[in-house]
ROROSE-239831 format. One record per residue (C-alpha): residue in one letter; x, y, z. Coordinates in pm, whole numbers, plus 50000, padded with zeros to 5 digits. Each point is the difference from the previous one (the first is absolute). Last residue first. Layout:
BEGIN
NODE aa     u     v     w
NODE  A     X     Y     Z
...
This chain:
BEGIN
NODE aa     u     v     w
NODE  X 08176 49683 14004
NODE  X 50054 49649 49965
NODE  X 49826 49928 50300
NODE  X 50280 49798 50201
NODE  X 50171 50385 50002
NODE  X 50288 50017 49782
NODE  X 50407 49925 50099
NODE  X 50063 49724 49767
NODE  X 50002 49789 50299
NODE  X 49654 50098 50070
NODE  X 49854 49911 49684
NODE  X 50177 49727 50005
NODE  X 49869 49863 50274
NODE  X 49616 50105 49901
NODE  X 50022 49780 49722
NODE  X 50130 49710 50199
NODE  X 49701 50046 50214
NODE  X 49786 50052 49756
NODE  X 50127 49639 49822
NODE  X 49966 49779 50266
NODE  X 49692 50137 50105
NODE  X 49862 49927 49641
NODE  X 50181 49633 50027
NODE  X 49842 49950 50321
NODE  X 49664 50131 49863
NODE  X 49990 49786 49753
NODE  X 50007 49676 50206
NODE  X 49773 50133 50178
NODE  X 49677 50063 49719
NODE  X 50153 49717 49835
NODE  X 49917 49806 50333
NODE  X 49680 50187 50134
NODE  X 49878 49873 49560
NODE  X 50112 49646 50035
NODE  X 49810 49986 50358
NODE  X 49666 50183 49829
NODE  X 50025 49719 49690
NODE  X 49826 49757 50258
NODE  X 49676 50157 49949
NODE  X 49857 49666 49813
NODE  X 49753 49988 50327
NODE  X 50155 49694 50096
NODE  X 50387 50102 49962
NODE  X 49902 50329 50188
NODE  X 49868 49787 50320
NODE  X 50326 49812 49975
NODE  X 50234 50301 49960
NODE  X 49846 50161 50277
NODE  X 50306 49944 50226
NODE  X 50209 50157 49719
NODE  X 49801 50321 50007
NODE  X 50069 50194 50292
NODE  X 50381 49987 49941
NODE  X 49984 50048 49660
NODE  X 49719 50299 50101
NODE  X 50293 50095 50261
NODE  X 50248 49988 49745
NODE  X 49842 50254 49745
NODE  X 49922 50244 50220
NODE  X 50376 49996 50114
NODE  X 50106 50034 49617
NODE  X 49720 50301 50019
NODE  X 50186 50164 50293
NODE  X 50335 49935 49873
NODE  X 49951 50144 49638
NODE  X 49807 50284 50154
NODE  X 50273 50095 50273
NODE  X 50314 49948 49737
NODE  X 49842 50210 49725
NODE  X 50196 50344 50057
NODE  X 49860 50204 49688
NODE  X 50083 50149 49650
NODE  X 49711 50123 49766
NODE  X 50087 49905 49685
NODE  X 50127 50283 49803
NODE  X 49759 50231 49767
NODE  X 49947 49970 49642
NODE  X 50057 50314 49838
NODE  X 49666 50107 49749
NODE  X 50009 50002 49646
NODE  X 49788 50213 49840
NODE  X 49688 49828 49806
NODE  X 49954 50123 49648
């Protein structure tokens, strides 16, 4: 018989610097990108804009939201971590 075993907590972290950096990454291949759109369109590789633009359009929202997590987190008096 197995023996149960405690199930740790999530690890807690400060994501506003990766969120950023990769929603920065994400714009600058948008960016780089949309004057290839032609020369994608003709090689059927025209899905690479859609996916720069989700891939930004996502981040926003995600640095949206670790931002306002990390805001409370201070204003209830924790560390941005969680910890």
């Amino acid at each position: 018989m197995a023996v149960p075993r405690q199930v740790p907590e999530p690890p807690q972290a400060d994501a506003v610097l990766p969120v950023t950096v990769g929603t920065v990454l994400w714009g600058v291949a948008l960016l780089v990108l949309l004057p290839l759109r032609s020369r994608l369109a003709e090689s059927g590789e025209d899905w690479w804009v859609a996916v720069a633009a989700v891939g930004f359009g996502l981040g926003v929202l995600g640095t949206w939201w670790v931002r306002r997590r990390r805001a409370r987190y201070l204003a209830a008096g924790r560390s941005a971590s969680g910890l």
